[in-house]
C-alpha positions as CSV (number, residue, x, y, z in Angstrom):
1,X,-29.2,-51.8,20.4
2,X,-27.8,-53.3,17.1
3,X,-25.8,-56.4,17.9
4,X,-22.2,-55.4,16.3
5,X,-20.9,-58.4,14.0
6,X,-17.1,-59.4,14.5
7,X,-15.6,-60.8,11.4
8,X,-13.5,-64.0,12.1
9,X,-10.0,-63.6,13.5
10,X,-7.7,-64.2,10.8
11,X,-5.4,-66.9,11.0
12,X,-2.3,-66.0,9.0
13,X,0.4,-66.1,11.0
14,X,3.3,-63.6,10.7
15,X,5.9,-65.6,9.2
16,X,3.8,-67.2,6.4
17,X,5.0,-66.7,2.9
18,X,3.3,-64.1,0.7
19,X,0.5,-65.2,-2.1
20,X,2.8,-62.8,-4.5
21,X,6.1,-64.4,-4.2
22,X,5.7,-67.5,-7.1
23,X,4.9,-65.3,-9.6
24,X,7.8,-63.2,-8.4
25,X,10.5,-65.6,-8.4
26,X,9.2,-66.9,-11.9
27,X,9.8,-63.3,-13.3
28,X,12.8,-62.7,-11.6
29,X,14.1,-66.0,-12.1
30,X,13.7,-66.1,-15.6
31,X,15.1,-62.2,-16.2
32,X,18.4,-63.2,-14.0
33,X,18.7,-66.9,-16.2
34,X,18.3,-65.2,-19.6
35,X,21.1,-62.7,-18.7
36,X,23.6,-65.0,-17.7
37,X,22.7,-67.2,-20.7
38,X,23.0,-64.8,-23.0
39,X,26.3,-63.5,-21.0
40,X,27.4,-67.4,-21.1
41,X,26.5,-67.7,-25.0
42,X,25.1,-70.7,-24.3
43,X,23.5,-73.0,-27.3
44,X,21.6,-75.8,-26.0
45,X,20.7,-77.2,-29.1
46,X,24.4,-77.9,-29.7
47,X,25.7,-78.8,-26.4
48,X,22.6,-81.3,-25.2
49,X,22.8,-84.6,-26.8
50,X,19.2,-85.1,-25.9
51,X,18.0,-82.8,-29.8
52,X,14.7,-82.4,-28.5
53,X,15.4,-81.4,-25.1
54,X,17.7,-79.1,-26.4
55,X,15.4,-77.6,-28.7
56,X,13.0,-76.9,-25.5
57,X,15.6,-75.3,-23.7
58,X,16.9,-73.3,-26.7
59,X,13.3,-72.1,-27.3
60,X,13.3,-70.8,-24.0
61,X,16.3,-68.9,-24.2
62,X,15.4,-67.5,-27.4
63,X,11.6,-66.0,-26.7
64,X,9.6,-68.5,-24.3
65,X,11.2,-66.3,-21.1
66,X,9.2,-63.9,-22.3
67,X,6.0,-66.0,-22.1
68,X,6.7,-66.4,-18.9
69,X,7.6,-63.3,-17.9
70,X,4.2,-62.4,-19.3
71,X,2.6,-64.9,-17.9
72,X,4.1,-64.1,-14.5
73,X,2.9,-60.7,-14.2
74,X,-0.6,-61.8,-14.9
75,X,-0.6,-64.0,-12.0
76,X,1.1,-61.8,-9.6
77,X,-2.2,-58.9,-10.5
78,X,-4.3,-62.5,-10.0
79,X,-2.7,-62.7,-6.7
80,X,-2.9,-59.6,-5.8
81,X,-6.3,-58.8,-6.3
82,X,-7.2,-62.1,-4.2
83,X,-4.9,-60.5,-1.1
84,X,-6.4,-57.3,-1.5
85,X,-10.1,-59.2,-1.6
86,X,-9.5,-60.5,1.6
87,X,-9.6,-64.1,-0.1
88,X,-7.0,-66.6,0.8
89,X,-6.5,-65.0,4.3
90,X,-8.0,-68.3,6.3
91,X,-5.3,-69.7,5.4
92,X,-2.9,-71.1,7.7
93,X,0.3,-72.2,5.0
94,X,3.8,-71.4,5.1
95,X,4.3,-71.6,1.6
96,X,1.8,-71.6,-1.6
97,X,1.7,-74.1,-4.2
98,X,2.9,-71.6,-7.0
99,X,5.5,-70.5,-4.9
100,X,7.1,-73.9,-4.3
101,X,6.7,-74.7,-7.8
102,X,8.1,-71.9,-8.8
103,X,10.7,-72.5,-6.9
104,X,11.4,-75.8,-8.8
105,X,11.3,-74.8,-12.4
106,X,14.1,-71.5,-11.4
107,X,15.9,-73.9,-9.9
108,X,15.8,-76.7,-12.8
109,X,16.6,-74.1,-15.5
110,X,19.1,-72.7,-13.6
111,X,20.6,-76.4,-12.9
112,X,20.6,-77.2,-16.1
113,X,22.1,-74.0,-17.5
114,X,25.1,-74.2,-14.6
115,X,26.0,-77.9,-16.5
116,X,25.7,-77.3,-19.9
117,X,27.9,-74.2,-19.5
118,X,30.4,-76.3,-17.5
119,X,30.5,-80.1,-18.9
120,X,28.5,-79.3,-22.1
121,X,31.0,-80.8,-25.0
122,X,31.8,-79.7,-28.8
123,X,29.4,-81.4,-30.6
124,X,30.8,-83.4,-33.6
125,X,29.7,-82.2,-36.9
126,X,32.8,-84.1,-38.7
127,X,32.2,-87.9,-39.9
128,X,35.5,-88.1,-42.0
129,X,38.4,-86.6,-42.9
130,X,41.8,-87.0,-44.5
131,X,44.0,-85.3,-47.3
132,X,43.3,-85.7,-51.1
133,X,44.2,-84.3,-54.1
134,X,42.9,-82.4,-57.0
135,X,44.2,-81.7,-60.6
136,X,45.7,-78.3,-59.1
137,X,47.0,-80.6,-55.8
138,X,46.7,-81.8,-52.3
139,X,43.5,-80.7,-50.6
140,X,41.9,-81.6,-47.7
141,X,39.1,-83.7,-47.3
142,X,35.9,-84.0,-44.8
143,X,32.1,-84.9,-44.5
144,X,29.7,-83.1,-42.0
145,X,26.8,-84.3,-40.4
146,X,24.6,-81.2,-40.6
147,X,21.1,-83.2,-39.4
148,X,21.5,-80.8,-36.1
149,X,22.5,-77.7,-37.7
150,X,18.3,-77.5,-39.7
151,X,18.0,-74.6,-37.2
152,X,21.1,-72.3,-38.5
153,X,20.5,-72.5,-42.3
154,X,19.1,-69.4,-43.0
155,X,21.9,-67.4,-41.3
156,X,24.6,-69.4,-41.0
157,X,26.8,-71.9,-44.0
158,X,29.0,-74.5,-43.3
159,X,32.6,-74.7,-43.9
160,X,35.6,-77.0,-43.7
161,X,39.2,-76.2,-42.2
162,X,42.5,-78.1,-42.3
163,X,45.9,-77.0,-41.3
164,X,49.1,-78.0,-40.1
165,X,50.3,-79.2,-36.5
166,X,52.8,-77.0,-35.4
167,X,53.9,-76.6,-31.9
168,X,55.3,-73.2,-33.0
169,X,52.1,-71.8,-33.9
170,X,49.1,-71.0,-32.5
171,X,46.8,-73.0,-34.6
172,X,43.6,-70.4,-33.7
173,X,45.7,-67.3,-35.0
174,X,47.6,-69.2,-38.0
175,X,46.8,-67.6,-41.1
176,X,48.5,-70.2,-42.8
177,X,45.4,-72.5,-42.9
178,X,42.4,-73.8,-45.4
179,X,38.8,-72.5,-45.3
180,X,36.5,-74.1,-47.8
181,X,34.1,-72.4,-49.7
182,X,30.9,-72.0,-47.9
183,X,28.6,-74.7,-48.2
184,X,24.5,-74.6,-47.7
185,X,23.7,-76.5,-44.2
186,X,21.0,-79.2,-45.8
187,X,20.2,-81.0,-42.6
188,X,22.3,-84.3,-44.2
189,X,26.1,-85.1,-45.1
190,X,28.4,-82.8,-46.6
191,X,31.2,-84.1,-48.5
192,X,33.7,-81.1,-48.9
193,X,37.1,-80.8,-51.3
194,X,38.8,-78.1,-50.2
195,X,42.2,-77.6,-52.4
196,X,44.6,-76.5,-50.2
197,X,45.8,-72.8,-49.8
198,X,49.2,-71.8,-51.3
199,X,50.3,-70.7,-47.2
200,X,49.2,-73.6,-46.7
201,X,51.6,-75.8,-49.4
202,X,54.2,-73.9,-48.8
203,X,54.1,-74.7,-45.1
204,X,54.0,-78.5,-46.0
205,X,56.4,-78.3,-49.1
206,X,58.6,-75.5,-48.2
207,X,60.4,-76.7,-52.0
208,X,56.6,-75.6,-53.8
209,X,56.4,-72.9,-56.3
210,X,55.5,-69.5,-55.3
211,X,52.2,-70.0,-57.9
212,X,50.6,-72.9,-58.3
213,X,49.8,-72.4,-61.9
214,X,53.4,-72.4,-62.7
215,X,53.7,-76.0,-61.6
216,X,51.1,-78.6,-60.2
217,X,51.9,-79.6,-57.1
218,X,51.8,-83.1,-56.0
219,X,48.2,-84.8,-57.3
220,X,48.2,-87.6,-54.8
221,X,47.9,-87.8,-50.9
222,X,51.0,-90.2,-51.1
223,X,53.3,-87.7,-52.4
224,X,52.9,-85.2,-49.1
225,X,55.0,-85.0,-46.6
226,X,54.1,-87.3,-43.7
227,X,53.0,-84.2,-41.6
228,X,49.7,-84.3,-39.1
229,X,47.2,-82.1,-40.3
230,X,44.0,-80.8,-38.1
231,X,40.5,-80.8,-39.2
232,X,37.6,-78.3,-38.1
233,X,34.3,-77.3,-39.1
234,X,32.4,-74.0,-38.6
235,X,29.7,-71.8,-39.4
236,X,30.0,-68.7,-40.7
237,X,27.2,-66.0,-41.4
238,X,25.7,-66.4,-44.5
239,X,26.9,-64.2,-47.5
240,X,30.1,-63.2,-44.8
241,X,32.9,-61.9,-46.9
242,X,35.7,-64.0,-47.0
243,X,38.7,-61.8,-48.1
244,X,39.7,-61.0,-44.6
245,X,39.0,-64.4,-43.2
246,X,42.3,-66.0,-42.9
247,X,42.2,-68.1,-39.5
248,X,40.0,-69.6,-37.1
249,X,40.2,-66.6,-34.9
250,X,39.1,-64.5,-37.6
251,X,36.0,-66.6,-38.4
252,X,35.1,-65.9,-34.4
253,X,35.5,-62.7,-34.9
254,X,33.2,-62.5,-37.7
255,X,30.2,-63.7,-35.8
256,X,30.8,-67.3,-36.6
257,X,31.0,-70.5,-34.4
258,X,34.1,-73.1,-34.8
259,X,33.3,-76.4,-33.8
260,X,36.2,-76.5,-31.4
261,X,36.6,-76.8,-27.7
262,X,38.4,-73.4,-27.0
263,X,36.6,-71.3,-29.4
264,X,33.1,-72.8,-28.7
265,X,31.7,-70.3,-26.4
């Protein structure tokens, strides 16, 4: 009589954690984080200090989720086959090494997601500011550091904004405001003269002309009023159409960022 062979007992006991499950959490993980990033309109580059960090993370967001999505499902049919093999069934583990680290990189991305989109500041593009004049009258002044805008110059210009401080008006909706002209992001300093807008004028001399050509206005910043005025930056989509572009709302609305707490996100 043949002798029948028994094959070992297995020792996997019935709580232990699944081979599958790190490559699972990876893909799920990074489908869930790039949803509520891109829900969250989150730009790391701009909100992380740290430009190289905030380059990695931006890269993620962008396309390397993807990679790992990829690289995810590759694994899990890895896994798979192995489980299906029989292989990796001796063992006696509660929980894999790719699922604990795993585990760790969902739970880092997602950490440092939660805190940029809740203590991430405005970054500061503006070095200087102040009101100035031109031939044609007052204007408003400011230089931008554009060495972390590199990334946004082949869809986005830069522009400078100035405007009066008037607790009557919502500054974000006030029409009655200066947009420069676009300039070309260069990854250096901007210097920007942007004469101010006849809404504008009349706002600070209510006395002004109705056209500027029919009388220059004051040429020198000590001739304004002493009024506060507010300073802002922005991109704006390159080649955007400007006609309809009258306030800072507007410039949201027209797919561009203001460098400014309430409109930042």
């Amino acid at each position: 009589m043949a002798r029948q062979q028994n094959s070992p007992p297995s020792r996997v006991v019935p709580d232990t954690y699944s081979r599958e499950a790190g490559p699972a959490i990876a893909a799920i993980g990074s489908i869930v984080w790039k949803i509520i990033s891109w829900a969250s309109n989150v730009d790391f580059v701009l909100s992380l200090q740290s430009e190289k960090f905030g380059v990695i993370m931006q890269t993620f967001q962008d396309w390397g989720w993807i990679l790992v999505l990829v690289g995810t499902v590759f694994w899990g049919l890895y896994e798979f086959k192995n489980t299906k093999n029989g292989e990796g069934a001796q063992e006696r583990v509660f929980i894999t090494a790719g699922t604990l680290i795993s585990c760790i990189g969902v739970a880092f991305i997602f950490g440092v997601l939660l805190t940029v989109s809740s203590a991430a500041s405005v970054p500061s593009v503006i070095v200087a500011w102040g009101p100035g004049a031109t031939p044609k009258g007052p204007a408003c002044l400011t230089e931008l550091d554009t060495s972390h805008l590199k990334r946004y110059e082949g869809k986005f210009e830069i522009v400078g904004i100035c405007g009066v401080t008037d607790p009557t008006t919502d500054m974000y909706t006030d029409p009655m405001i200066t947009i420069s002209k676009p300039f070309t992001i260069t990854g250096g300093n901007i210097q920007i003269v942007a004469p101010m807008s006849q809404e504008m004028v009349q706002k600070l001399l209510p006395t002004a002309p109705a056209t500027l050509s029919q009388n220059p206005l004051p040429s020198s910043k000590s001739q304004l009023p002493n009024t506060n005025l507010w300073y802002r930056a922005a991109l704006i989509p390159r080649n955007l159409d400007m006609t309809n572009v009258k306030s800072l709302t507007d410039i949201k609305n027209a797919g561009g960022k203001v460098f400014d707490i309430a409109m930042w996100n």
